[in-house]
N, CA and C atoms as an extended XYZ file, in Angstrom:
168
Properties=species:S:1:pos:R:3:atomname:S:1:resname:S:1:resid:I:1 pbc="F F F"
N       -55.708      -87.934      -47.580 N   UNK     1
C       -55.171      -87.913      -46.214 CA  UNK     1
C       -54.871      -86.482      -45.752 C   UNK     1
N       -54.339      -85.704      -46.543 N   UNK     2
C       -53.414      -84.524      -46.371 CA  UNK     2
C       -55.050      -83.794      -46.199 C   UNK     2
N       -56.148      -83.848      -47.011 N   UNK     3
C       -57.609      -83.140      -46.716 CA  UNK     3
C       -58.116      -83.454      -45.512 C   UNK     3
N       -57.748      -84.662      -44.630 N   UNK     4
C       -58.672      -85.036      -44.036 CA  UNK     4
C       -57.686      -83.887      -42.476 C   UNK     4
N       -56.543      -84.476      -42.914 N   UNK     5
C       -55.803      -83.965      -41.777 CA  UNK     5
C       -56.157      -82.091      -41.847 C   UNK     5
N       -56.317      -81.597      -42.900 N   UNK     6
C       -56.721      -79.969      -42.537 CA  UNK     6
C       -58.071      -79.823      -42.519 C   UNK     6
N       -59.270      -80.608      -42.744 N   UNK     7
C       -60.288      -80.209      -42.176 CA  UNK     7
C       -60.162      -80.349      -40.767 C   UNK     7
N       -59.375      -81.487      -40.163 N   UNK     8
C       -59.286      -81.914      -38.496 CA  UNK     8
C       -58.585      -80.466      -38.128 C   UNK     8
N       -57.809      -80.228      -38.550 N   UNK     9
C       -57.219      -79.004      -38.509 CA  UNK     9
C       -57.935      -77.673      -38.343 C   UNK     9
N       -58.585      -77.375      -38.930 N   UNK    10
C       -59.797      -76.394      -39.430 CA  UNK    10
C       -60.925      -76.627      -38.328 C   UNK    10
N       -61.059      -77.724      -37.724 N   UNK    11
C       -62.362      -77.514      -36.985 CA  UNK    11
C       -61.374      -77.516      -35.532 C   UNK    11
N       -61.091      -77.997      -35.107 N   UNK    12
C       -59.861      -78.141      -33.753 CA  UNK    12
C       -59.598      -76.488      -33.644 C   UNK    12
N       -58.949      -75.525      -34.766 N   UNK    13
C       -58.846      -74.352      -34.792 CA  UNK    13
C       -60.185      -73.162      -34.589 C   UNK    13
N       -60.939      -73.957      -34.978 N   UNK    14
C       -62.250      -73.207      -34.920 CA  UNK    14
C       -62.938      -73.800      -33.127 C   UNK    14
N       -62.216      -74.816      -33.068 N   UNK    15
C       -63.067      -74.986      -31.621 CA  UNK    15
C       -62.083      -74.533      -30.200 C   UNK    15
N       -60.288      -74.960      -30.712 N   UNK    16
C       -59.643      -74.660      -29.659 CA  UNK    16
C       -59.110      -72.939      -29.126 C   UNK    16
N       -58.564      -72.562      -30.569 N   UNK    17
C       -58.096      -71.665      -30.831 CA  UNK    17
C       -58.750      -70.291      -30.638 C   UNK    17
N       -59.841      -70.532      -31.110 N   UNK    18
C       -60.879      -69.226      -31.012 CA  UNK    18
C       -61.335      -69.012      -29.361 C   UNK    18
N       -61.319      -69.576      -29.163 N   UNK    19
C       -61.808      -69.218      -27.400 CA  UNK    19
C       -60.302      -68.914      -26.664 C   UNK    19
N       -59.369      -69.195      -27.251 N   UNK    20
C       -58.208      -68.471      -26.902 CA  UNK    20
C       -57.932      -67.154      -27.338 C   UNK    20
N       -58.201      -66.934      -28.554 N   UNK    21
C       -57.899      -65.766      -29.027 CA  UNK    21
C       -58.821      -64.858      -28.510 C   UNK    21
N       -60.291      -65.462      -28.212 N   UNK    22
C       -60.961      -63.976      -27.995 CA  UNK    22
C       -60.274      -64.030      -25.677 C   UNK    22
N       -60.447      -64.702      -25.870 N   UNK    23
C       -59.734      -64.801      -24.151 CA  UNK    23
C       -58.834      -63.790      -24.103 C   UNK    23
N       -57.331      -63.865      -24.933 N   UNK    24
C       -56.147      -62.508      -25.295 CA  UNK    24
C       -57.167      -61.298      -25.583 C   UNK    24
N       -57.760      -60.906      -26.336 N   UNK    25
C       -58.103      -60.095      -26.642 CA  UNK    25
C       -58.596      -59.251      -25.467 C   UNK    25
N       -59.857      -60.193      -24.965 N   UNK    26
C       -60.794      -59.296      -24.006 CA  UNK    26
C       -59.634      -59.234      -23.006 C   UNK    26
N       -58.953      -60.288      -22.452 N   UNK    27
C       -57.873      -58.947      -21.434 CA  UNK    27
C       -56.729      -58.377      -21.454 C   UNK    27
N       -56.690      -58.213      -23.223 N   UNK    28
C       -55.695      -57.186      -23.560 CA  UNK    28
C       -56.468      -55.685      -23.352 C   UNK    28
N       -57.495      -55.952      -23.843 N   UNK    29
C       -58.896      -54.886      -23.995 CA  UNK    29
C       -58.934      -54.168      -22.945 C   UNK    29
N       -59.260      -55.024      -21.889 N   UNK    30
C       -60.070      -54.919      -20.600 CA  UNK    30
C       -58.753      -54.351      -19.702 C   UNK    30
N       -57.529      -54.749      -19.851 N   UNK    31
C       -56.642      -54.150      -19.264 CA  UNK    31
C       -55.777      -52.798      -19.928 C   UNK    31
N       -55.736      -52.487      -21.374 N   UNK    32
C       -55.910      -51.162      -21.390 CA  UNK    32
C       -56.648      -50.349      -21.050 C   UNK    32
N       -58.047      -51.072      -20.673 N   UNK    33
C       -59.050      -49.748      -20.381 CA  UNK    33
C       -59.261      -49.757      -19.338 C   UNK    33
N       -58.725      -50.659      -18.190 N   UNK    34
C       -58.507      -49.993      -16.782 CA  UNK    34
C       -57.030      -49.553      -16.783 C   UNK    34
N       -55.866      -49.764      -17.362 N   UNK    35
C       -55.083      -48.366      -17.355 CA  UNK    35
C       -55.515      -47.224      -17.674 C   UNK    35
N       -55.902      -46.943      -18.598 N   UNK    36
C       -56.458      -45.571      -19.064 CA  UNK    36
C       -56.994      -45.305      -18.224 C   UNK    36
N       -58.279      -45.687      -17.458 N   UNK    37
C       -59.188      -45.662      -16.314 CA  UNK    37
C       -58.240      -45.058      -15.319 C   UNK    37
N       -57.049      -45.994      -14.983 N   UNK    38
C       -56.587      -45.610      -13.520 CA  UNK    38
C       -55.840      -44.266      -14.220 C   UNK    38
N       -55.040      -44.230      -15.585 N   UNK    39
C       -54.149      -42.812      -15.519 CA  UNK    39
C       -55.123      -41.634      -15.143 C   UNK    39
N       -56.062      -41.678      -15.784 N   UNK    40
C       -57.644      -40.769      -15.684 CA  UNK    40
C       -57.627      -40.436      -14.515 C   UNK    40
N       -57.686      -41.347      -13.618 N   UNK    41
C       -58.138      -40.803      -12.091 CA  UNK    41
C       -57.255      -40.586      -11.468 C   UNK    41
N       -56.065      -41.024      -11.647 N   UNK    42
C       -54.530      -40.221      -11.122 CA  UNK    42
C       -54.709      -38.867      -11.748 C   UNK    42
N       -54.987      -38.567      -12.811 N   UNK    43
C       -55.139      -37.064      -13.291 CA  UNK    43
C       -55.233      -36.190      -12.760 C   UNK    43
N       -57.694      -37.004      -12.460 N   UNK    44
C       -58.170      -35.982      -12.029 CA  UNK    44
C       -57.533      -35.836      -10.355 C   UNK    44
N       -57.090      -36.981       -9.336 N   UNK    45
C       -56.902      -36.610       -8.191 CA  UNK    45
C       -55.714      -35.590       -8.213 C   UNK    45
N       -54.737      -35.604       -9.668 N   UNK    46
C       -53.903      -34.304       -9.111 CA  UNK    46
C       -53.766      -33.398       -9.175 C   UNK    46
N       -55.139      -33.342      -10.412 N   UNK    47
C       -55.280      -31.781      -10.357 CA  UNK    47
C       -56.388      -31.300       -9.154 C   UNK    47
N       -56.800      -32.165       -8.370 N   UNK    48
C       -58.036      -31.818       -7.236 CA  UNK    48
C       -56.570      -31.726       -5.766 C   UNK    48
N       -55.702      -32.130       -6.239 N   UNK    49
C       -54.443      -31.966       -5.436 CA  UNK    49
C       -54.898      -33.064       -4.144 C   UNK    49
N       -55.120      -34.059       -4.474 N   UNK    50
C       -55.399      -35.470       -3.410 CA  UNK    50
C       -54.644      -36.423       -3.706 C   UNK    50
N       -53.553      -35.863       -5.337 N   UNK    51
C       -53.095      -37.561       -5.412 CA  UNK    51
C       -51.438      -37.512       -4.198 C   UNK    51
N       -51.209      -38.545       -3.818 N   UNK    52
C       -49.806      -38.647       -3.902 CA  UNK    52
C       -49.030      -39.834       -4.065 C   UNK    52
N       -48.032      -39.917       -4.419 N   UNK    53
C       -47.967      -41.148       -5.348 CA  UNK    53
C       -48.045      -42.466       -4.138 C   UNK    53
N       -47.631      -42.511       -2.744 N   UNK    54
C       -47.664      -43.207       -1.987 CA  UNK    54
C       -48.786      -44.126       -1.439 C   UNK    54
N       -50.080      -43.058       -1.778 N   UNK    55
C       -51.291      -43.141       -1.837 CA  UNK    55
C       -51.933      -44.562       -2.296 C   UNK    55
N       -51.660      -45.099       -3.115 N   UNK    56
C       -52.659      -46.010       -4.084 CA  UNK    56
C       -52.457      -46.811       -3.383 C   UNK    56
């Protein structure tokens, strides 16, 4: 019983879980690298002296 219940376990995890986890991931991912992106271009606009913070 206790086998049957962790293979159910084991595949439910492999079918539910995993498309969650990579879901967190890519927009943990995807949203550090448009911060970085946006600090980047706040940078370059202030050293081109265009940024101001009111701006965005």
């Amino acid at each position: 019983m206790t086998r049957y219940i962790d293979n159910l376990y084991s595949d439910n995890g492999k079918r539910y879980l995993s498309p969650i986890f990579i879901y967190l991931r890519m927009s943990i991912v995807s949203s550090l690298l448009s911060s970085k992106y946006e600090s980047h271009r706040i940078l370059q606009q202030m050293s081109h002296g265009k940024y101001s913070p009111g701006t965005t």
